[in-house]
C-alpha positions as CSV (number, residue, x, y, z in Angstrom):
1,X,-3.3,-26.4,-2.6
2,X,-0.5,-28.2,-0.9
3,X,2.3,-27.5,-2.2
4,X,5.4,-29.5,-2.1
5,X,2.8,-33.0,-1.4
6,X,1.3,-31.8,-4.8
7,X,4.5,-32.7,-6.9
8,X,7.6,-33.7,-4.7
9,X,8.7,-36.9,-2.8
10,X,10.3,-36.8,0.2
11,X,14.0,-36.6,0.2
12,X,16.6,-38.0,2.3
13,X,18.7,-35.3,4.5
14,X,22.2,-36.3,5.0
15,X,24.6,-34.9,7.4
16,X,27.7,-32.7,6.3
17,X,30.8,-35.1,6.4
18,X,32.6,-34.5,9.1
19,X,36.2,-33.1,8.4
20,X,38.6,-35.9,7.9
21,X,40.6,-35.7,10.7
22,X,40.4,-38.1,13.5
23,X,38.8,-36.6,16.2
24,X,41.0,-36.8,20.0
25,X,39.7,-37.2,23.4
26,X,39.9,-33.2,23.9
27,X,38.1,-33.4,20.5
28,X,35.3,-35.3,21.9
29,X,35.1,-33.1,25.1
30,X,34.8,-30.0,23.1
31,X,32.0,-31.5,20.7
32,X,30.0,-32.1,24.3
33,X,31.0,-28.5,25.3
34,X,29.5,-27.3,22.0
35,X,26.6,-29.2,22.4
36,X,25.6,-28.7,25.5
37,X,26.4,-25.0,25.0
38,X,23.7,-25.3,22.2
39,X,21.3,-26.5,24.6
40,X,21.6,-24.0,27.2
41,X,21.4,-21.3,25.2
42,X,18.1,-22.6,23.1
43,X,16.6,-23.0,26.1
44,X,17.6,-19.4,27.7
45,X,16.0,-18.1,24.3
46,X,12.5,-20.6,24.7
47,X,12.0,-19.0,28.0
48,X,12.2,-15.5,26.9
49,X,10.7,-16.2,23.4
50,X,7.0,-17.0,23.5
51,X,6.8,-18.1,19.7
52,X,9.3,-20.8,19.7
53,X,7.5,-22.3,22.6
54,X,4.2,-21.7,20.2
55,X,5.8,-23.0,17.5
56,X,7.0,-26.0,19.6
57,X,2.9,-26.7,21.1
58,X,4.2,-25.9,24.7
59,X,2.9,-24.1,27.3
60,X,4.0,-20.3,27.4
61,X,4.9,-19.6,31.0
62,X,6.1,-15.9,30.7
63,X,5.9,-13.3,27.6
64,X,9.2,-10.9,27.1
65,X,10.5,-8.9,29.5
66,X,11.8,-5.2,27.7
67,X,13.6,-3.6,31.1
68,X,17.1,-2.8,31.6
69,X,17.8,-5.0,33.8
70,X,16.8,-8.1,31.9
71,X,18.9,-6.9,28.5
72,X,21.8,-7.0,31.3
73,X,20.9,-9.9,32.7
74,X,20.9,-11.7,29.4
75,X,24.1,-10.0,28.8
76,X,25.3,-11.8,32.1
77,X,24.1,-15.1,30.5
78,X,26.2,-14.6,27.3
79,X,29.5,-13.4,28.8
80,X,29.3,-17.0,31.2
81,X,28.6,-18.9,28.3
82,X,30.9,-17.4,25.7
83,X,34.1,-17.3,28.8
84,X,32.8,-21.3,28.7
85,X,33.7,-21.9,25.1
86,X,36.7,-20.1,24.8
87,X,38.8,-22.9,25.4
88,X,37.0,-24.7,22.7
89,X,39.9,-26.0,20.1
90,X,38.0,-25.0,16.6
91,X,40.2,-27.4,14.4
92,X,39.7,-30.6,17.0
93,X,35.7,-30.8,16.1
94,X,33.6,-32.0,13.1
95,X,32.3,-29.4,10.6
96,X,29.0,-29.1,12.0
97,X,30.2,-28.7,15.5
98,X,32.5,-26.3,14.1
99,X,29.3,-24.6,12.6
100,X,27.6,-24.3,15.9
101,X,30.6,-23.2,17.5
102,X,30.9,-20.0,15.1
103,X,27.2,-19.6,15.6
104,X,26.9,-19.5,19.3
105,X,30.2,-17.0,19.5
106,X,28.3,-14.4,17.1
107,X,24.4,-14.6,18.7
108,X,26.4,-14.6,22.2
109,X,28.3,-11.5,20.9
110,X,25.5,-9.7,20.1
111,X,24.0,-10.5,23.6
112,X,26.4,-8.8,24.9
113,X,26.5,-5.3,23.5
114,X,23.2,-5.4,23.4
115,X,22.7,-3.2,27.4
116,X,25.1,-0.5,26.3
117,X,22.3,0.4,23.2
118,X,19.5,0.0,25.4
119,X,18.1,3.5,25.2
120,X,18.6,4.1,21.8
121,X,16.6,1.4,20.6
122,X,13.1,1.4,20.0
123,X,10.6,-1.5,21.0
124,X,7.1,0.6,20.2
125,X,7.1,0.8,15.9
126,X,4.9,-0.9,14.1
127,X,7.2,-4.4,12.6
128,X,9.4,-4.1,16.2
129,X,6.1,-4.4,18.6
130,X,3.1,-5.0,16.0
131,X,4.7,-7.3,13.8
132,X,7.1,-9.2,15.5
133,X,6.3,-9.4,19.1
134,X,2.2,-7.8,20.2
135,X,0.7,-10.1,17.2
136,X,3.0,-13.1,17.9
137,X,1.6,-12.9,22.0
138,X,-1.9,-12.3,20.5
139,X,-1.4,-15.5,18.8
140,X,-0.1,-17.1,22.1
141,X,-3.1,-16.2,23.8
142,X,-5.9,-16.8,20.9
143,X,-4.5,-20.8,21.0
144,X,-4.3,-20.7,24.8
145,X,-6.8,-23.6,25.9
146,X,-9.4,-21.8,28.8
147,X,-11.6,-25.6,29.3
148,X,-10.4,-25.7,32.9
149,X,-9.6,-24.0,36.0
150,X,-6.0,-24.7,35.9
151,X,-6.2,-23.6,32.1
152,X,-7.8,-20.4,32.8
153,X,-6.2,-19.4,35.8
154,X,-2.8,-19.7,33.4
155,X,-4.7,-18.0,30.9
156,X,-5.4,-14.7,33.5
157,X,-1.5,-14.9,34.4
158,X,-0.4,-15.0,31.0
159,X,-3.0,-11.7,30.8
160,X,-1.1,-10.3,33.8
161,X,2.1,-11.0,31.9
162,X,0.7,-8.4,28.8
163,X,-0.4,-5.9,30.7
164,X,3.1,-5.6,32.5
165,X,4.7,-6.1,29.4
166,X,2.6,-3.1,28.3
167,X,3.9,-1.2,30.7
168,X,7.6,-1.6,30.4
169,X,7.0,-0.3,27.1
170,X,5.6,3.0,28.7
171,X,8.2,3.2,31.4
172,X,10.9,2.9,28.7
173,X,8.9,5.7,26.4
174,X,9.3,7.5,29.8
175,X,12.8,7.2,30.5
176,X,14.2,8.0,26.4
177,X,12.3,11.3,26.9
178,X,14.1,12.1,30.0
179,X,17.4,11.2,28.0
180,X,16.3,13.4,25.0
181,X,15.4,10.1,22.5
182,X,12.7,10.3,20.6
183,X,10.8,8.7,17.5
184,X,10.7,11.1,14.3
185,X,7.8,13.2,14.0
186,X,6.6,11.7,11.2
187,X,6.7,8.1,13.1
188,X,4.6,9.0,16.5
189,X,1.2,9.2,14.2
190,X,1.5,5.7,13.1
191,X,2.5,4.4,16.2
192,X,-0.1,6.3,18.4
193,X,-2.4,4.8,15.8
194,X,-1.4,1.4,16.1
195,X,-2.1,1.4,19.9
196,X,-4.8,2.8,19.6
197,X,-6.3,0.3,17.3
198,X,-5.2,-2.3,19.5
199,X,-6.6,-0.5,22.6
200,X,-9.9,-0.6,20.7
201,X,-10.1,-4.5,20.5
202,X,-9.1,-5.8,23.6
203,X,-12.4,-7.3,23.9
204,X,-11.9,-9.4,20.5
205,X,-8.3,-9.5,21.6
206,X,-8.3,-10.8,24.9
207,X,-11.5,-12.2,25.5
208,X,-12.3,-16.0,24.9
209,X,-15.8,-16.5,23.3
210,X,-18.4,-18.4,25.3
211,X,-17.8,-21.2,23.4
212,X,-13.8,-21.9,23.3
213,X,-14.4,-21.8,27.2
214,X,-16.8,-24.2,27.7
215,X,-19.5,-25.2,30.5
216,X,-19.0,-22.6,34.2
217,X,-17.0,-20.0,32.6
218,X,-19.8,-17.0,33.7
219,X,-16.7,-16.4,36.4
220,X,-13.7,-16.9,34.2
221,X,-14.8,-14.4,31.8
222,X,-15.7,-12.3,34.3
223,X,-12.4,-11.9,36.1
224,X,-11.3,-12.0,32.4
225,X,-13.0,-8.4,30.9
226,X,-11.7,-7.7,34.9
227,X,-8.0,-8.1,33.7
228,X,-8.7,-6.6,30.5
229,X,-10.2,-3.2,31.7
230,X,-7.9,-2.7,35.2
231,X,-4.5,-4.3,33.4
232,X,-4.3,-3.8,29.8
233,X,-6.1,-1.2,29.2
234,X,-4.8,0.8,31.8
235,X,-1.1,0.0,30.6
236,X,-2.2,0.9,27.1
237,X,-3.5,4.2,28.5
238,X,-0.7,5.1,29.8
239,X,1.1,3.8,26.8
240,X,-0.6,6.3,24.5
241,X,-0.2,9.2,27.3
242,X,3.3,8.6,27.1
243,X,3.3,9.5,23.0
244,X,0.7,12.2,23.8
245,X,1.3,16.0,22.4
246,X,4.3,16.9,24.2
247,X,6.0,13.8,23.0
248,X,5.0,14.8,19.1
249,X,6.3,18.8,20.0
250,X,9.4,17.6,21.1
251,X,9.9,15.1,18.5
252,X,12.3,15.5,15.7
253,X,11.4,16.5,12.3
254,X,15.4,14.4,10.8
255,X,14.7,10.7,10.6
256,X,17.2,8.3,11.5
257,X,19.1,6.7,14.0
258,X,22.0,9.7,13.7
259,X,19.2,11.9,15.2
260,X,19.3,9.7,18.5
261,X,22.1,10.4,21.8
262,X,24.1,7.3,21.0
263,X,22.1,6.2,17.4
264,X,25.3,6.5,15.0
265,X,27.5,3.6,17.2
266,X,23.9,1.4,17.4
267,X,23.7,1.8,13.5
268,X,26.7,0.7,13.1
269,X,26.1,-2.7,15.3
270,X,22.6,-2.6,13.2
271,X,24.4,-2.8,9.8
272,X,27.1,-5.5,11.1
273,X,24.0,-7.2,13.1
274,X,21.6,-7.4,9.8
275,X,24.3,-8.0,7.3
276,X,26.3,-10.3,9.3
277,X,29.5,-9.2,7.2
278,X,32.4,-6.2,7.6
279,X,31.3,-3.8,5.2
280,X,30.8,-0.3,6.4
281,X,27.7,1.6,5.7
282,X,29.7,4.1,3.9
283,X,30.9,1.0,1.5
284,X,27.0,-0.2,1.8
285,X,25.7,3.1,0.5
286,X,28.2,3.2,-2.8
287,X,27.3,-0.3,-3.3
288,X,23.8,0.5,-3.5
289,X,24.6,3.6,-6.1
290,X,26.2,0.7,-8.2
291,X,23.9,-1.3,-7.9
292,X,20.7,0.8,-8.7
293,X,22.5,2.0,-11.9
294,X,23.2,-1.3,-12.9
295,X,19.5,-2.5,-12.8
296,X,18.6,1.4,-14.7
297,X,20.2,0.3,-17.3
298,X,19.0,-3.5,-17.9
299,X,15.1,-1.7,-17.4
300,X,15.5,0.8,-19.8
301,X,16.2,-1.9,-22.3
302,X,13.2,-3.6,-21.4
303,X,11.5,-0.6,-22.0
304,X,12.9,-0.7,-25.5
305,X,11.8,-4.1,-25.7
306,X,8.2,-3.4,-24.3
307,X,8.2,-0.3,-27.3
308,X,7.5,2.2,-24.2
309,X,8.2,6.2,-25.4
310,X,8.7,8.3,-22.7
311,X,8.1,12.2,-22.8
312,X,11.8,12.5,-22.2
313,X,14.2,9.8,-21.1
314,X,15.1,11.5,-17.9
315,X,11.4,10.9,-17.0
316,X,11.3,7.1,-18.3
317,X,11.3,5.1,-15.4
318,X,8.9,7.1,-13.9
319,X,6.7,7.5,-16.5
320,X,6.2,3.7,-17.1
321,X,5.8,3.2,-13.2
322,X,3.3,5.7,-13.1
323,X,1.2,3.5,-16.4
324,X,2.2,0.4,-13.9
325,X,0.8,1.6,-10.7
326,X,-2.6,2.9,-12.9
327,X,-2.5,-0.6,-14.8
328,X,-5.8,-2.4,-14.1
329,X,-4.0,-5.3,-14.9
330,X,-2.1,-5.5,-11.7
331,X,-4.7,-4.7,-9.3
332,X,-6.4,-6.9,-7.4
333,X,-10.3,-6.4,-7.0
334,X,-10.4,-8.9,-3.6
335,X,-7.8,-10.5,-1.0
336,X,-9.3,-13.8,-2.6
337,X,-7.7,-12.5,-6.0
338,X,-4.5,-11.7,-4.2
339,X,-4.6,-15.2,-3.0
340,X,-5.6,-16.5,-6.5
341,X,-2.7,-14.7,-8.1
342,X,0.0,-15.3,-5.8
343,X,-0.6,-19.4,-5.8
344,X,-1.0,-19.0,-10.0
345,X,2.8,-18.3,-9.9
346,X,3.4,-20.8,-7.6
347,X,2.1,-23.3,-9.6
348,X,3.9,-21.9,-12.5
349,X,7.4,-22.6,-10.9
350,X,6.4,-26.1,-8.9
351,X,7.6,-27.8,-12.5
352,X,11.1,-26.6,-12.8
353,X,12.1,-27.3,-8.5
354,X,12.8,-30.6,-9.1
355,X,16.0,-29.8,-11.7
356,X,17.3,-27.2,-9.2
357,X,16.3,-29.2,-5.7
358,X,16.9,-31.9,-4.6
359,X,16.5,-31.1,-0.3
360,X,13.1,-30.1,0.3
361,X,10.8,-29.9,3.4
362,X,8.1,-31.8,3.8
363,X,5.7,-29.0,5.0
364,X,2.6,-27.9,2.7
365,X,2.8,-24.0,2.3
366,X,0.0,-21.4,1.1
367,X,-1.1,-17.8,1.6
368,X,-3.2,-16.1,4.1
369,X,-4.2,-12.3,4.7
370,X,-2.1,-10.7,8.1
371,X,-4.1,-9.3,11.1
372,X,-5.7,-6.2,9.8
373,X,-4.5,-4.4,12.9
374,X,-1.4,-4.6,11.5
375,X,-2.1,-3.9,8.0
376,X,-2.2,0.0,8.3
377,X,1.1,0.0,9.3
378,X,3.3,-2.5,7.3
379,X,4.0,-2.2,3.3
380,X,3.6,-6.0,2.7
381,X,3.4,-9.0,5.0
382,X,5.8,-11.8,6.6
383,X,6.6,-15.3,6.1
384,X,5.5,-17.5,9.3
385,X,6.6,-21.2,9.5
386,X,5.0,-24.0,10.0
387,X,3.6,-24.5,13.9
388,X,2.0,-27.4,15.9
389,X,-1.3,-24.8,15.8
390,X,-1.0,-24.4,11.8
391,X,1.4,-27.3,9.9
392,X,1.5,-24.9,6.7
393,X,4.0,-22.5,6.0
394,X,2.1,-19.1,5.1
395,X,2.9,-15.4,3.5
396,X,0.4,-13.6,5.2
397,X,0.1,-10.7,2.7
398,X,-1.2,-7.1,3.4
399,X,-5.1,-7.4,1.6
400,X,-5.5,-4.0,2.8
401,X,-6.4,-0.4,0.2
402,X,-6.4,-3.3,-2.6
403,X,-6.8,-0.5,-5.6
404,X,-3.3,1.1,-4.5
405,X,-1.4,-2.0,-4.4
406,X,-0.1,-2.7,-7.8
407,X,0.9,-6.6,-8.1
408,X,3.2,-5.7,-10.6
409,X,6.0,-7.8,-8.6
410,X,4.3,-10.1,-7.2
411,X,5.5,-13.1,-9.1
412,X,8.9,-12.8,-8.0
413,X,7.5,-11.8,-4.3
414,X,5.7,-15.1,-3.9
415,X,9.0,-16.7,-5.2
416,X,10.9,-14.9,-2.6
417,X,8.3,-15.3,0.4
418,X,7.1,-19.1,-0.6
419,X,9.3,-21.4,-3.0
420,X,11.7,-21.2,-3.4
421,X,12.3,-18.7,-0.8
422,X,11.5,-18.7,2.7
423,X,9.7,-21.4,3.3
424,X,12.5,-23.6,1.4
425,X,15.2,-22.7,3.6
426,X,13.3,-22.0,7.1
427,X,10.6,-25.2,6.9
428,X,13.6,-27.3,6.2
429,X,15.8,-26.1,8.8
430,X,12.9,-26.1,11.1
431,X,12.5,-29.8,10.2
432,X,16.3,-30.8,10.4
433,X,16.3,-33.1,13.0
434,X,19.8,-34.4,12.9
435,X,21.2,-30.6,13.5
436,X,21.6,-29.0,16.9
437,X,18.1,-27.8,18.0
438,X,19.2,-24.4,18.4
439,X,20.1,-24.5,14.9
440,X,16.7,-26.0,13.8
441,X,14.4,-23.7,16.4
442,X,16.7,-20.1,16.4
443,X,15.6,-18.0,13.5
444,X,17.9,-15.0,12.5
445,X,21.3,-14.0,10.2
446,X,18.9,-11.8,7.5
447,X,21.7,-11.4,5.4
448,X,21.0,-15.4,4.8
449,X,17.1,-15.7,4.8
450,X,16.4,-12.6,3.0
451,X,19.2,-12.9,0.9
452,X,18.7,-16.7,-0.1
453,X,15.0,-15.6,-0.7
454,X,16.1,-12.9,-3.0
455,X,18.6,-15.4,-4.7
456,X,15.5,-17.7,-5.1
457,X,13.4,-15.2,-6.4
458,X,15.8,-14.8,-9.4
459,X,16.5,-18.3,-9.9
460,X,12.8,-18.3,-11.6
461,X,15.3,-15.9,-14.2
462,X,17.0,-19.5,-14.8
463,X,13.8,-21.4,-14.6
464,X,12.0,-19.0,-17.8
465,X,9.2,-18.2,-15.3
466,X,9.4,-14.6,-16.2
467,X,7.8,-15.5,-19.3
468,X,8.1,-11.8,-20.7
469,X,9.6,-8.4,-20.5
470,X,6.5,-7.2,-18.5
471,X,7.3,-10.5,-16.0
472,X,11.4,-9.6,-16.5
473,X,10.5,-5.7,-15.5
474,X,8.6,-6.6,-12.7
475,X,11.3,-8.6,-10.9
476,X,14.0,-5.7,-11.9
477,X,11.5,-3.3,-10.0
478,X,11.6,-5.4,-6.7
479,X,15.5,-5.7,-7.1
480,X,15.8,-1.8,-7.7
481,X,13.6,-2.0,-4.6
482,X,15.8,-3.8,-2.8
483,X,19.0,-2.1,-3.8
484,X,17.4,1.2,-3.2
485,X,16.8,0.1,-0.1
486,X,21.0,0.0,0.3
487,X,20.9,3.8,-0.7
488,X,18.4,4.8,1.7
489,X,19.4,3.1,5.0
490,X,22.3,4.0,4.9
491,X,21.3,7.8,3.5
492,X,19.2,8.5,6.5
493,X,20.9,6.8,8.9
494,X,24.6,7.6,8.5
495,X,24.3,10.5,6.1
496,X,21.5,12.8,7.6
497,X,19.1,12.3,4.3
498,X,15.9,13.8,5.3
499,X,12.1,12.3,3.9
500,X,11.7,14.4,0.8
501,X,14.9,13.7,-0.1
502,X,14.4,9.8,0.2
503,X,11.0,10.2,-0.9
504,X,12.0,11.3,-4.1
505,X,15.0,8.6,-4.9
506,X,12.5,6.3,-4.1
507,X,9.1,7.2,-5.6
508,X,11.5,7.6,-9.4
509,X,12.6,4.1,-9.4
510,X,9.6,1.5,-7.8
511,X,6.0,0.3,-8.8
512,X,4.5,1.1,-4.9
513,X,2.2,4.0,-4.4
514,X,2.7,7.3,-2.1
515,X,1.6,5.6,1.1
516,X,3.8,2.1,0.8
517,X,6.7,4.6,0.0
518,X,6.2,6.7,3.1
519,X,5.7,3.4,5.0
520,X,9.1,1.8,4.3
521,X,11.0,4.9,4.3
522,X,9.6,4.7,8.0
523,X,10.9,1.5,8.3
524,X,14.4,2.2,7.7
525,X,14.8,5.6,9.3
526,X,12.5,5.3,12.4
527,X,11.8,1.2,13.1
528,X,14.1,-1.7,12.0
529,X,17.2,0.4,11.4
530,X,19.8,-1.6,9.1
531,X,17.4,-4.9,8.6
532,X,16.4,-3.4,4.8
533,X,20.3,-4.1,4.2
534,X,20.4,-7.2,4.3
535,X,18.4,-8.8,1.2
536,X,20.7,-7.4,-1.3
537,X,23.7,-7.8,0.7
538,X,23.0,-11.7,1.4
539,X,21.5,-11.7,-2.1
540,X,25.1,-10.6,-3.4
541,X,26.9,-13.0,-1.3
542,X,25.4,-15.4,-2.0
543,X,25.7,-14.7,-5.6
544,X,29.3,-14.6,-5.3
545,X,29.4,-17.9,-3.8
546,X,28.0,-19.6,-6.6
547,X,30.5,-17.8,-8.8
548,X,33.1,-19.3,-6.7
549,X,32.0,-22.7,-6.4
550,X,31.7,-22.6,-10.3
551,X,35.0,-21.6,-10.9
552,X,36.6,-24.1,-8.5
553,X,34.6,-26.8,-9.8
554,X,34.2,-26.7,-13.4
555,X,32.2,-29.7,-14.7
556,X,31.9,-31.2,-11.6
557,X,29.8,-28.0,-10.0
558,X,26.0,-29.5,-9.2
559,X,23.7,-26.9,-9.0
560,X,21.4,-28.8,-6.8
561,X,24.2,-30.0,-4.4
562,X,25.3,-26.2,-4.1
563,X,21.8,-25.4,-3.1
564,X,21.4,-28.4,-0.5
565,X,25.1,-27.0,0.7
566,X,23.6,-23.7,1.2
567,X,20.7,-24.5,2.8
568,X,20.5,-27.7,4.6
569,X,23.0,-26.8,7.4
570,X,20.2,-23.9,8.4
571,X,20.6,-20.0,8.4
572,X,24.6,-18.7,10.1
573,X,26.0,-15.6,9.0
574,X,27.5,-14.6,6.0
575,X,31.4,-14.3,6.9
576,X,30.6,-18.4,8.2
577,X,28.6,-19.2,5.0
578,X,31.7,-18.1,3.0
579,X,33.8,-20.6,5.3
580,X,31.3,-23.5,5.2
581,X,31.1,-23.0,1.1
582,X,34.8,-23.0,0.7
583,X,34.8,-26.2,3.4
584,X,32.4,-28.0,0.8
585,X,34.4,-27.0,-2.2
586,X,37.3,-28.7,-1.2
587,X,35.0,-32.0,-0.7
588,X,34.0,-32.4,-4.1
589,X,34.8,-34.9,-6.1
């Protein structure tokens, strides 16, 4: 299946009006400031960010660098560049420069703090090395072209280049145990584990069949299983020695960030970072009470609806999640019935985009299972755009202990991951060629992707895709997810929650078994600290918007122009989306 080729034309994407001022010489000179500022900085990120470069179809010179000194140097970079645009006279530019502008100031920002939190953060859990940077440079090197000497000899550099990568990770392991920072107990398993598993596949990993390298490469692969055995491996051992027995004795049983020399302050710039607004995580955590009562209420009269009797209504919600999760009906027997479900509620909403879009991108989307390396370790899968490698925009789902995966909420999942979620908003940004490319080629503010994929997920409320209060219940339970997710960041973060104690607010109020709960309460309290925030957050912001843009407008609010307002101008944080919505509001006629 195809996706948006199946149904949709291609639409025109028109620029943002500029504001209507006329626009002075010193106007002019800051627009060039902005935009050159743009391209230095998109290029300081391409040479540090292997993926973009992948995404892009050029040649990956170097893979990350995780030492000190290169979080300062960057930091170096930022402080230059934001001292440049300081000068820059906000009201003298167009709207979109103005955009860029606000942009560049907040990713330059956070480049900047970024040294001082060195230690406390983590690069070896399994979404902050497996998911987002180890399987995106095993990607790198899987497309990497070995058919002649010059090709392969970049090929054993760019193997060079992992193995030292490797072991910057050790010699930071190293130097947080000499400062007293150390994963959770309950962490260091899965971690050890996932090293493990990818120490026992460097073979598959790293070295190129017989027949991607062609004619003469007896020598090449020779030098290659060379690399792999002296290089990686040996960085991996060490690696692994590094998390060995005397790191689990002297690891914390308290999860969280507050557990960490210096983790409260870095939780704090984690909860501004993900949410990309001011609220506190004390005002986050009440939020997420409010919220989770809120949706109690609206599933207990679904239950009603449903004719559900519980033994006692205390027990209600988890009664009926318990009947869920045991429901044959939601579980999958194969990853090709995953795959067969998933694109059955795609086609179910590809009908009803065209009276709520009317700016699409033009890349196909589909579904496709993740690396099972990193399966063990991660509760469901990613979105990953469109490349030069693969043109289709994919959820690569988690097709891993099938009969404990309940596809209760999978319907407003897809909607969330696919259309008209993320690939909505990211292929289309990633397509924009009239913006700035660091606009177009930068991903990041999860308080707007997550939180515009949330929004879309419920727009199929709207759309009567939830054709029933089984359908209705299972979208409540992934937005109880999601604002229990508000609760327990900020619980074991900020307020010293231990496991058992999230473990139990979570297990009473969502569909997922044991093992997916114990996997995302990892997540929050010992990975991606303060990212879980920000798919409600940007969900109710975005929310609000709407509400505002309605009011303002009356008659004359467009649902379809809102969207294209929302989206077309690519991701920016949530305090600028509020500006650029009430910027558009006043432009309506």
């Amino acid at each position: 299946m195809n996706g948006l080729t199946r149904f949709a034309a291609v639409f025109a994407l028109p620029l943002v009006a500029g504001c209507n001022v006329e626009i002075s010489v010193d106007g002019a000179a800051d627009a060039d400031l902005i935009a050159a500022a743009g391209d230095e900085y998109l290029d300081f990120v391409a040479a540090r960010d292997p993926y973009l470069k992948f995404r892009r179809g050029e040649k990956v010179e170097d893979f990350p660098d995780w030492t000190l000194e290169a979080a300062e140097a960057d930091a170096a970079f930022a402080q230059d560049l934001l001292d440049r645009l300081a000068g820059v006279d906000e009201k003298a530019v167009d709207h979109e420069d103005w955009i860029s502008l606000r942009l560049l100031r907040w990713n330059l920002g956070m480049l900047v703090e970024a040294p001082r939190h060195y230690w406390a953060d983590f690069n070896i859990t399994p979404y902050a090395a497996g998911g987002f940077s180890l399987n995106i440079l095993h990607q790198v090197l899987g497309a990497a072209p070995v058919g002649t000497d010059e090709e392969r000899a970049h090929y054993l550099h760019l193997l060079d280049e992992y193995a030292q990568g490797i072991g910057q990770l050790a010699d930071k392991v190293a130097g947080q145990k000499e400062r007293g920072i150390y994963l959770p107990k309950a962490q260091v398993p899965a971690v050890v584990g996932m090293f493990e598993g990818y120490r026992s596949r460097l073979q598959e990993l790293f070295v190129p069949a017989a027949d991607r390298a062609g004619d003469g490469a007896d020598d090449f692969l020779t030098h290659v299983r060379e690399a792999v055995g002296t290089g990686i491996d040996a960085q991996f051992g060490r690696l692994v020695a590094e998390l060995g027995d005397d790191y689990l004795e002297a690891a914390p049983e308290q999860v969280g960030l507050g557990t960490v020399p210096g983790g409260r302050e870095l939780y704090v710039r984690r909860v501004r970072m993900h949410t990309t607004t001011g609220l506190t995580p004390e005002e986050i955590h009440q939020l997420g009470l409010d919220q989770v009562a809120q949706i109690e209420a609206e599933l207990a009269a679904l239950r009603d609806e449903i004719g559900f009797e519980a033994t006692s209504e205390d027990t209600a919600m988890k009664e009926f999640l318990d009947q869920v999760r045991a429901d044959p009906r939601f579980i999958a027997a194969s990853p090709e019935e995953v795959e067969e479900r998933y694109m059955g509620y795609v086609e179910k909403i590809e009908p009803h985009i065209a009276d709520y879009f009317d700016v699409l991108p033009e890349a196909p989307y589909g579904v496709r299972r993740l690396d099972p390396t990193s399966e063990a370790t991660m509760t469901f899968g990613v979105y990953q755009l469109p490349t030069s490698v693969n043109p289709r925009g994919e959820y690569r789902y988690n097709g891993s202990d099938l009969e404990n995966r309940s596809l209760f909420s999978a319907q407003g999942l897809i909607y969330h991951e696919l259309i008209p979620g993320h690939h909505f908003q990211l292929a289309l940004a990633n397509e924009r060629e009239d913006l700035p490319r660091f606009r177009r080629e930068t991903i990041g503010y999860g308080a707007f992707t997550e939180g515009w994929a949330e929004y879309a997920a419920n727009l199929g409320k709207e759309m009567g895709v939830y054709e029933n209060a089984y359908d209705l219940y299972g979208r409540l339970v992934m937005e109880m997810f999601i604002s229990c997710r508000l609760v327990l960041d900020t619980g074991m973060n900020h307020f010293g929650w231990d496991l058992e104690r999230a473990r139990e607010y979570m297990s009473a109020r969502v569909v997922y078994s044991d093992v997916e709960v114990a996997t995302e309460l990892l997540r929050y309290s010992a990975d991606i600290h303060g990212q879980a925030l920000a798919y409600r957050i940007g969900n109710l912001e975005i929310l609000r918007l709407r509400r505002k843009a309605e009011e303002a407008l009356g008659d004359r609010f467009d649902i379809k122009a809102f969207h294209a307002a929302v989206i077309r101008s690519g991701a920016m944080p949530m305090v600028v989306l509020e500006e650029h919505i009430d910027w558009w509001i006043e432009r309506q006629g």
